[in-house]
PyMOL CGO cylinders between C-alpha atoms (Angstrom):
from pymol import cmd
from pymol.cgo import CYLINDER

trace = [
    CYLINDER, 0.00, 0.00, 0.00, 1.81, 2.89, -0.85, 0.3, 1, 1, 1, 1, 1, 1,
    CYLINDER, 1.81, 2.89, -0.85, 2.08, 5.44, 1.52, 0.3, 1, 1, 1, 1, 1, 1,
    CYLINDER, 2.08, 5.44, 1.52, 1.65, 3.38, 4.47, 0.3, 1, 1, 1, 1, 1, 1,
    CYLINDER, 1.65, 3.38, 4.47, 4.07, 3.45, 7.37, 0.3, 1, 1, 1, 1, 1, 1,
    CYLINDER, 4.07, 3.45, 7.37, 5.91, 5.99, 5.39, 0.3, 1, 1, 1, 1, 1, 1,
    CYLINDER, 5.91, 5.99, 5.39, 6.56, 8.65, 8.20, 0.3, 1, 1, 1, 1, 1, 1,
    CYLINDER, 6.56, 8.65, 8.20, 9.92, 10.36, 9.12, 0.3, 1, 1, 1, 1, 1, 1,
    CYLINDER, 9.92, 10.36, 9.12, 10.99, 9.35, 12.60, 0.3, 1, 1, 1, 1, 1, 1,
    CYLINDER, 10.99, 9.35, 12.60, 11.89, 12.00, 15.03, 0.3, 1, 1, 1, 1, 1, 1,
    CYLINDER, 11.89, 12.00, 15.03, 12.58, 11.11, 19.21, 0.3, 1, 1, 1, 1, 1, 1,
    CYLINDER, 12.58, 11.11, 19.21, 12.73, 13.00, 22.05, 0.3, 1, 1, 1, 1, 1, 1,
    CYLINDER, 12.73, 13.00, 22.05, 16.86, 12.92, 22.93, 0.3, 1, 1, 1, 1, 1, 1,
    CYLINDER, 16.86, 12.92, 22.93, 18.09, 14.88, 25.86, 0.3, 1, 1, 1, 1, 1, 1,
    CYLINDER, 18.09, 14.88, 25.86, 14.85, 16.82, 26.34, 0.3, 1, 1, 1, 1, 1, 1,
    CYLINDER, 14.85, 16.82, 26.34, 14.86, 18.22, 22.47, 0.3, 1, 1, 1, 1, 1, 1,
    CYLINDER, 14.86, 18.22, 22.47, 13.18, 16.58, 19.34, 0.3, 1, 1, 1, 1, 1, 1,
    CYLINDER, 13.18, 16.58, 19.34, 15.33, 15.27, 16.94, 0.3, 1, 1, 1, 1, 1, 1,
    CYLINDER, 15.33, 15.27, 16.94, 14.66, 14.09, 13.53, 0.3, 1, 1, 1, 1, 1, 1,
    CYLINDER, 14.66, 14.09, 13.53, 16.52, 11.16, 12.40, 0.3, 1, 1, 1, 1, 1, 1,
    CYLINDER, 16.52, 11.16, 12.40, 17.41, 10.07, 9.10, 0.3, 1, 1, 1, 1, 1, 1,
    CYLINDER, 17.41, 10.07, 9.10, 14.82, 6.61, 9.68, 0.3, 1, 1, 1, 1, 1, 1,
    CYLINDER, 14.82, 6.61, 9.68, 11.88, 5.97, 8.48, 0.3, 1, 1, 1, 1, 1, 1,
    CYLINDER, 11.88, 5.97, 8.48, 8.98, 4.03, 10.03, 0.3, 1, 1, 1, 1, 1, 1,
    CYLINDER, 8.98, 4.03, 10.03, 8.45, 1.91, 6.80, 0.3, 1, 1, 1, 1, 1, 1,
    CYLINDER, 8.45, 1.91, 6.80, 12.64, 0.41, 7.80, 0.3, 1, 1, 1, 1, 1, 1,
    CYLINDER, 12.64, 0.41, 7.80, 11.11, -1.21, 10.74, 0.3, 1, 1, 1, 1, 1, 1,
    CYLINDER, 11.11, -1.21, 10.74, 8.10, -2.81, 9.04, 0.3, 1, 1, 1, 1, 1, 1,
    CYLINDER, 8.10, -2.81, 9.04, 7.90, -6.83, 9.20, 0.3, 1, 1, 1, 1, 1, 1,
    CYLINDER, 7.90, -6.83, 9.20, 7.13, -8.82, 6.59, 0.3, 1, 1, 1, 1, 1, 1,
    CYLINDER, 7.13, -8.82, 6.59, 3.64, -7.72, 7.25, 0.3, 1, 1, 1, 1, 1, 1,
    CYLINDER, 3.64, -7.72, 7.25, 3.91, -4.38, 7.45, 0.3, 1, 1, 1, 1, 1, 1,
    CYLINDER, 3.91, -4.38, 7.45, 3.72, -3.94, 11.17, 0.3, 1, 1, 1, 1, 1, 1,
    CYLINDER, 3.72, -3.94, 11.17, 6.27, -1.65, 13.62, 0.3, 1, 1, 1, 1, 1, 1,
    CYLINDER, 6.27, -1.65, 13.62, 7.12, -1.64, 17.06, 0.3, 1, 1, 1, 1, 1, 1,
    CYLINDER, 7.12, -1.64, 17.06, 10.33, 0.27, 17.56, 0.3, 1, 1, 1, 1, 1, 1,
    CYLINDER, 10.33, 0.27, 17.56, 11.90, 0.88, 20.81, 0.3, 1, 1, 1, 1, 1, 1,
    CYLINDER, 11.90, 0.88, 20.81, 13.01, 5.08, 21.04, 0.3, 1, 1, 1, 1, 1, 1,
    CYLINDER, 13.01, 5.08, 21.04, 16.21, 3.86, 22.23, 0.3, 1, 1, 1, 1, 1, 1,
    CYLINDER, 16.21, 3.86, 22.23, 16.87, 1.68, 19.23, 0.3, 1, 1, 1, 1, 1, 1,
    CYLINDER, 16.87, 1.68, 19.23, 16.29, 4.85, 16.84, 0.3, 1, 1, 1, 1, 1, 1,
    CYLINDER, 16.29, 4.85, 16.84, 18.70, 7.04, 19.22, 0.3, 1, 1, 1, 1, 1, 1,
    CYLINDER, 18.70, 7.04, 19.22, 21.21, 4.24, 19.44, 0.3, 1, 1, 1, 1, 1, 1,
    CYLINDER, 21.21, 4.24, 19.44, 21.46, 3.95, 15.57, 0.3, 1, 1, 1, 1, 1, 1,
    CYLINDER, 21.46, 3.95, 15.57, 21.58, 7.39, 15.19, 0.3, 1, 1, 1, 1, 1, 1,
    CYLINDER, 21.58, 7.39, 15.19, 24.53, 7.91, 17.44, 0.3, 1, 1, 1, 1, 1, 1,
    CYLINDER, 24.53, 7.91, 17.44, 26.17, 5.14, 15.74, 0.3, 1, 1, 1, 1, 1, 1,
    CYLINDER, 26.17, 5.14, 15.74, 25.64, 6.83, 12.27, 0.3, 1, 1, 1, 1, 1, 1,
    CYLINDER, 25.64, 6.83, 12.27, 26.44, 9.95, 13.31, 0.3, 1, 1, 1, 1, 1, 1,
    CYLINDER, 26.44, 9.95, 13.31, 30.23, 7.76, 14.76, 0.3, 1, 1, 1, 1, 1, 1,
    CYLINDER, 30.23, 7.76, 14.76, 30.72, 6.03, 11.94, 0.3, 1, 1, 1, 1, 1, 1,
    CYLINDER, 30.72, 6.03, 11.94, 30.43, 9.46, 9.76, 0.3, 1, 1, 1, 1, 1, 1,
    CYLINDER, 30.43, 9.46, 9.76, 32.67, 11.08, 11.72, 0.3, 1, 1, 1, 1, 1, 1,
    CYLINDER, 32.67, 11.08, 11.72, 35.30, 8.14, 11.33, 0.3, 1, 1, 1, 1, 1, 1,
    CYLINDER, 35.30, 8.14, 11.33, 35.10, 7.65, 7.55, 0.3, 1, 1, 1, 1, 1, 1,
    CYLINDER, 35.10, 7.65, 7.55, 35.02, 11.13, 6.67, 0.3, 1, 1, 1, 1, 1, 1,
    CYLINDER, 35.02, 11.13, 6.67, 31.70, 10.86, 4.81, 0.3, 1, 1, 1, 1, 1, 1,
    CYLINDER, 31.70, 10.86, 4.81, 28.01, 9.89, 4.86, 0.3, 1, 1, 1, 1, 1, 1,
    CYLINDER, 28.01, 9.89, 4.86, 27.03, 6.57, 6.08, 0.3, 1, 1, 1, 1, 1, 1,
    CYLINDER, 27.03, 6.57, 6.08, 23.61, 4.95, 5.56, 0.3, 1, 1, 1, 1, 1, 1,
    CYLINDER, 23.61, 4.95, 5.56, 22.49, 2.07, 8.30, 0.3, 1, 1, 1, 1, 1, 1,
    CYLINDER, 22.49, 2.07, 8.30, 19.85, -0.38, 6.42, 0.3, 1, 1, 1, 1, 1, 1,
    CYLINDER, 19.85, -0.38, 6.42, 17.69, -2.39, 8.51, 0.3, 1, 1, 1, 1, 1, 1,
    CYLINDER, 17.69, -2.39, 8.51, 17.00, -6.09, 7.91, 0.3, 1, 1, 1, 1, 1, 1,
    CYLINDER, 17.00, -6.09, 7.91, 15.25, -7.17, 10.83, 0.3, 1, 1, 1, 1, 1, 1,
    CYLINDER, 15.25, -7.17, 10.83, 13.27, -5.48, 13.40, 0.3, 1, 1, 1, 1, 1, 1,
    CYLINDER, 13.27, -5.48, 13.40, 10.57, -6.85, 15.41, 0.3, 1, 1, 1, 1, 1, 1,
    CYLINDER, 10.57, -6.85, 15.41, 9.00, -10.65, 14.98, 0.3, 1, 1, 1, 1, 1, 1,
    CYLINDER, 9.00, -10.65, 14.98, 5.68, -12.25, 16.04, 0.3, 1, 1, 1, 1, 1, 1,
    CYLINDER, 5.68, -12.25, 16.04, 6.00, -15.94, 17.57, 0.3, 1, 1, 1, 1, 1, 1,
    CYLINDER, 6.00, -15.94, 17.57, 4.89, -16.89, 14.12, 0.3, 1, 1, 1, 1, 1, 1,
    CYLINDER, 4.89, -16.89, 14.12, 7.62, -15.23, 11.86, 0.3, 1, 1, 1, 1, 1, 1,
    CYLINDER, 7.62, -15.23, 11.86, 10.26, -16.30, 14.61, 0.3, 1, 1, 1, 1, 1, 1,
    CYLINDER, 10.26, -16.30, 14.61, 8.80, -19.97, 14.63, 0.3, 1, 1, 1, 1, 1, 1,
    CYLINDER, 8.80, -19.97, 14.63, 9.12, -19.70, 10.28, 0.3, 1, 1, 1, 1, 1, 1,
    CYLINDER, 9.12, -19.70, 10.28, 12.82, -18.46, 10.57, 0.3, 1, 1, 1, 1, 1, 1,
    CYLINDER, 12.82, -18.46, 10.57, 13.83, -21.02, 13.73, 0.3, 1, 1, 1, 1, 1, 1,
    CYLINDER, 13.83, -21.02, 13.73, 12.99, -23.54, 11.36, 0.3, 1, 1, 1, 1, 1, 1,
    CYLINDER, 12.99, -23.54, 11.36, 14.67, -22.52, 8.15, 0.3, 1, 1, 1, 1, 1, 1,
    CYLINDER, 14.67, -22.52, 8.15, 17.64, -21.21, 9.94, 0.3, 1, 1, 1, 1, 1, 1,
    CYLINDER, 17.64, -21.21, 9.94, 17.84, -23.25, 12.91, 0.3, 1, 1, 1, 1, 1, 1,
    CYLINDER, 17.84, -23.25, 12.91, 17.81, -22.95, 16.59, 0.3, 1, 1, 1, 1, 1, 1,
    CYLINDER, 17.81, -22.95, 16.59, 20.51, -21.90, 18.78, 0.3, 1, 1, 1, 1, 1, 1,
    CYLINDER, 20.51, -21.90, 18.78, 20.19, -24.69, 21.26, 0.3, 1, 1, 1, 1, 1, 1,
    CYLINDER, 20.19, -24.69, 21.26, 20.24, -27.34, 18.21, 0.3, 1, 1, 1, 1, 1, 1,
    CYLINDER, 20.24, -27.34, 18.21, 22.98, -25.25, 16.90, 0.3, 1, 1, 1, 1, 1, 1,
    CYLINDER, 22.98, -25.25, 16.90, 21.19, -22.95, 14.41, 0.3, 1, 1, 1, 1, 1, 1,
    CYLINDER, 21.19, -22.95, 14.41, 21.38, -18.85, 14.86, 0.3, 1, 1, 1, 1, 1, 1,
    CYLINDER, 21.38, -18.85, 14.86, 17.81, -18.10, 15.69, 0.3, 1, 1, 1, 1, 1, 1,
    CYLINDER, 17.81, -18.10, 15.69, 17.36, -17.78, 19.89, 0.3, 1, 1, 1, 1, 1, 1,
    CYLINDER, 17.36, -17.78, 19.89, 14.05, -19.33, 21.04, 0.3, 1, 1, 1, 1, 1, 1,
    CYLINDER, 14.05, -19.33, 21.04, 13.50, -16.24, 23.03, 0.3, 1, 1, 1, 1, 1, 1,
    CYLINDER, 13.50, -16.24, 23.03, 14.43, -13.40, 20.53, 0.3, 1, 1, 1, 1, 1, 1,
    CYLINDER, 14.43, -13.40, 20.53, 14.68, -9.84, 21.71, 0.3, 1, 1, 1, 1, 1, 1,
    CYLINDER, 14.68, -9.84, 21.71, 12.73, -9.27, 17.93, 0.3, 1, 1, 1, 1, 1, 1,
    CYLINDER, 12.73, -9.27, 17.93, 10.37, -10.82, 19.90, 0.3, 1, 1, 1, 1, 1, 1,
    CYLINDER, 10.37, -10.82, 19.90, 7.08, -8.63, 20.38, 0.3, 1, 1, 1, 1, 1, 1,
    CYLINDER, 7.08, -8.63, 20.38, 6.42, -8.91, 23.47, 0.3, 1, 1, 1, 1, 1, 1,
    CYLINDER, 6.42, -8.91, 23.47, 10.29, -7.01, 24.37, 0.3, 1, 1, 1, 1, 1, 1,
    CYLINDER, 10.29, -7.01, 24.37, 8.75, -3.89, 23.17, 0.3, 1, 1, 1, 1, 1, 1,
    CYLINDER, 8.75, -3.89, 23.17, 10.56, -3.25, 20.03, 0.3, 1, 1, 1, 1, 1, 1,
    CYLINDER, 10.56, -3.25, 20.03, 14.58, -3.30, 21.30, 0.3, 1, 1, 1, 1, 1, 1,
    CYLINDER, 14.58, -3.30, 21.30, 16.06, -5.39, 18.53, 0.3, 1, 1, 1, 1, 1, 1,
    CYLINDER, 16.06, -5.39, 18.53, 17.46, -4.36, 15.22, 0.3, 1, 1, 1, 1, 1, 1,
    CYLINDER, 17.46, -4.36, 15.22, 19.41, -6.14, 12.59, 0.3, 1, 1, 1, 1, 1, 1,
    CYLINDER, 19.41, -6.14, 12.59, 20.74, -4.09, 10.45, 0.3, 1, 1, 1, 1, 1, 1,
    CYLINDER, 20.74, -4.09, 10.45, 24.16, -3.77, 8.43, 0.3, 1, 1, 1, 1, 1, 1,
    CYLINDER, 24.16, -3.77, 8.43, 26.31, -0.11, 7.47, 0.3, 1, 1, 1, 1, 1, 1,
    CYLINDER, 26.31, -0.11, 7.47, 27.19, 1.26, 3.91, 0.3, 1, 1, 1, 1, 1, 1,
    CYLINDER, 27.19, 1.26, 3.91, 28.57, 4.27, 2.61, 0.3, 1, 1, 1, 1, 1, 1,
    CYLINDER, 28.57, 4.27, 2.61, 25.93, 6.75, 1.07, 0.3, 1, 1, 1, 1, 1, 1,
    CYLINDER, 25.93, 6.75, 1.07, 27.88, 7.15, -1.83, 0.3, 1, 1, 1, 1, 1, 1,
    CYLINDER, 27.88, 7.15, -1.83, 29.27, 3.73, -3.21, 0.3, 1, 1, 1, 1, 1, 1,
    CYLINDER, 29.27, 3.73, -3.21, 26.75, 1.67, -1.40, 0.3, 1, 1, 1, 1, 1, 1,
    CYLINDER, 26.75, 1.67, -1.40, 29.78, -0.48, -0.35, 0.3, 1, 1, 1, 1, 1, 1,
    CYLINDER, 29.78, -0.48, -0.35, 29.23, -2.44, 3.03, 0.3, 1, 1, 1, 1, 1, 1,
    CYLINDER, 29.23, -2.44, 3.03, 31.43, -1.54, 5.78, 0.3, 1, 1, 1, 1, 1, 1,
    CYLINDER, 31.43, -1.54, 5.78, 32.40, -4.91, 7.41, 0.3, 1, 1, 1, 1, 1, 1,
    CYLINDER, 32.40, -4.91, 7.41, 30.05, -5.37, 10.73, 0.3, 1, 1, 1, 1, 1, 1,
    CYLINDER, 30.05, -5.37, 10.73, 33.68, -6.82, 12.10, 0.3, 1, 1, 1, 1, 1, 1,
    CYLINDER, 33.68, -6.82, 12.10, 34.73, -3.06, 11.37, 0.3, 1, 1, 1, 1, 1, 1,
    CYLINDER, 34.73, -3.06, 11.37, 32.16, -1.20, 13.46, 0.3, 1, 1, 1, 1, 1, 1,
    CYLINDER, 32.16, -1.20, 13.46, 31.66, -3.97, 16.42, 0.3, 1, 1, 1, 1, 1, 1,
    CYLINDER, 31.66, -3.97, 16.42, 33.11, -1.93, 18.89, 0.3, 1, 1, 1, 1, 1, 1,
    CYLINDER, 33.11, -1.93, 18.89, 31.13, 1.26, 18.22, 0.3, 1, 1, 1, 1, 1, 1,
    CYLINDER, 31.13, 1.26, 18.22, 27.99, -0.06, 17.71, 0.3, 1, 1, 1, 1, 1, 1,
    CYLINDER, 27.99, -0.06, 17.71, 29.18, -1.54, 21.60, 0.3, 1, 1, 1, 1, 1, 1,
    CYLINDER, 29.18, -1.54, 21.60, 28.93, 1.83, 22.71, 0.3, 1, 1, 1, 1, 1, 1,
    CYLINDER, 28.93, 1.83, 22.71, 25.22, 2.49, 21.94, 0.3, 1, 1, 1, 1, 1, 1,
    CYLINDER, 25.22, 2.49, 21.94, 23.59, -0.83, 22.74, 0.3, 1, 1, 1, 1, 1, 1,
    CYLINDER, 23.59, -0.83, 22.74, 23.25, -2.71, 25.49, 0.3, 1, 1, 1, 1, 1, 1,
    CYLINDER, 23.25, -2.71, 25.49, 24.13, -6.10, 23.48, 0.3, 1, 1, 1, 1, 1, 1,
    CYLINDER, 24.13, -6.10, 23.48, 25.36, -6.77, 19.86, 0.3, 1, 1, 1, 1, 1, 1,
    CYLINDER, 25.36, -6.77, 19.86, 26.79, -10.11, 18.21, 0.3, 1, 1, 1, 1, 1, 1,
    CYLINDER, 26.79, -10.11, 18.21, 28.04, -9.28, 14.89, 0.3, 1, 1, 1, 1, 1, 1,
    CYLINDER, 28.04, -9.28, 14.89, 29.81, -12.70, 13.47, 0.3, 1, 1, 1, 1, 1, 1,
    CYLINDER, 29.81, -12.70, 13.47, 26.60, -13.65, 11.66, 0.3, 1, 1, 1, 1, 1, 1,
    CYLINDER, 26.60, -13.65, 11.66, 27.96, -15.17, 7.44, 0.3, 1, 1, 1, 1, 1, 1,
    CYLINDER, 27.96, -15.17, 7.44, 25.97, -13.12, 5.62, 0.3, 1, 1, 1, 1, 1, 1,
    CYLINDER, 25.97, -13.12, 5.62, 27.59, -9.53, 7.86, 0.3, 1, 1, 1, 1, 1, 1,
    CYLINDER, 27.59, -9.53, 7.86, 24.78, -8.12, 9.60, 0.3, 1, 1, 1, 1, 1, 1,
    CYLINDER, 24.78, -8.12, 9.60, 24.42, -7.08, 12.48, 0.3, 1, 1, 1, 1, 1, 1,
    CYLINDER, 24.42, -7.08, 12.48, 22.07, -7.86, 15.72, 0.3, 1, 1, 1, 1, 1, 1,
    CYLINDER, 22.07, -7.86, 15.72, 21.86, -5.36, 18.78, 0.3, 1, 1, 1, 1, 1, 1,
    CYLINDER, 21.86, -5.36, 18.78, 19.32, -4.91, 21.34, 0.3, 1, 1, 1, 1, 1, 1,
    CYLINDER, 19.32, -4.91, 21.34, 18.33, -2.27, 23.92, 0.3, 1, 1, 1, 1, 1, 1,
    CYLINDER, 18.33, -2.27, 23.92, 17.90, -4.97, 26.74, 0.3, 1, 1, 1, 1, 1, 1,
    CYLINDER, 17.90, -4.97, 26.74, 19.21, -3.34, 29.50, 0.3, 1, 1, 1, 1, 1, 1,
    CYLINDER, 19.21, -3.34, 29.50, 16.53, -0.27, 28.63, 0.3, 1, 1, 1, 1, 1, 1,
    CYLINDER, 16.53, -0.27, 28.63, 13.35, -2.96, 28.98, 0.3, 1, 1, 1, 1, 1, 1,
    CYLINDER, 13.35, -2.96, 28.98, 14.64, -3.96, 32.37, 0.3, 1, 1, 1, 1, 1, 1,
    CYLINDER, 14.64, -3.96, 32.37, 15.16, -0.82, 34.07, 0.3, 1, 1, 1, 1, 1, 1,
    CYLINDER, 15.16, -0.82, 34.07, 11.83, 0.86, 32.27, 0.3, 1, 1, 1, 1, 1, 1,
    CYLINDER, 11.83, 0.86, 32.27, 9.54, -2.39, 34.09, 0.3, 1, 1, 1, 1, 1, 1,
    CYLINDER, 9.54, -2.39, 34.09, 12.04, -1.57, 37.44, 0.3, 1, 1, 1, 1, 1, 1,
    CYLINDER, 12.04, -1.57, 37.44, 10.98, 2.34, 37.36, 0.3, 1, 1, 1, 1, 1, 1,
    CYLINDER, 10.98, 2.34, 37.36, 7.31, 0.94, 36.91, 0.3, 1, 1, 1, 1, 1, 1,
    CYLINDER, 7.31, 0.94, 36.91, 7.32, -0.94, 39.87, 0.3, 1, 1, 1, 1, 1, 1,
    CYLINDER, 7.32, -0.94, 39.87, 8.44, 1.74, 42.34, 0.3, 1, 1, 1, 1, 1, 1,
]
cmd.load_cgo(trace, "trace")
């Protein structure tokens, strides 16, 4: 449907409104539904914003993966395999739903070329911005959640 989900993201970053350079429609899953932690979108905007600084020019961040429903994650345990039976996919996925939106996968690329920056290349920076990141996957993306932001959000609730 054209049109849908296609909405410039903008977050509320040390008390000011930014807009980013994301887009809802990124974030969509395969059927066309978003939930997108804030932190995610400030976390890969500080690591843009890095990795620009580093190379000396413009770098893009593409999104592969955001958040799953039991169903997709079910589909892609059992094409890909599961961790525990020595596949990639973890039974209980921070993609998941029900973590409120803190996982990304995504890889880097200068603006210009479109040439992929190795995710072994950027590991350490993207370190810096999330709370967990494994980025030894074949095909070079990257995963990275917000984890740590879930736990302490439910602790602040509680008191």
């Amino acid at each position: 449907m054209k049109g849908r989900n296609n909405v410039q993201l903008a977050v509320e970053w040390d008390g000011q409104w930014v807009v980013t350079h994301f887009n809802l429609k990124e974030f969509e899953n395969e059927n066309g539904w978003v939930m997108i932690h804030r932190s995610v979108i400030i976390s890969l905007t500080k690591i843009r914003e890095e990795l620009g600084q580093l190379f000396g020019e413009e770098v893009e961040i593409v999104i592969t993966d955001s958040t799953r429903t039991p169903q997709q994650l079910e589909h892609l345990g059992e094409k890909l395999g599961w961790i525990d039976e020595g596949g990639v996919v973890a039974r209980n996925s921070k993609h998941l739903e029900r973590f409120g939106g803190i996982a990304v996968d995504f890889y880097a690329r200068f603006k210009q070329s479109k040439k992929r920056i190795a995710s072994s290349s950027i590991e350490m920076i993207c370190k810096k911005h999330f709370d967990y990141v494994k980025a030894d996957y074949a095909d070079g993306h990257i995963h990275a959640d917000n984890r740590n932001h879930i736990i302490y959000e439910l602790k602040n609730k509680e008191d």
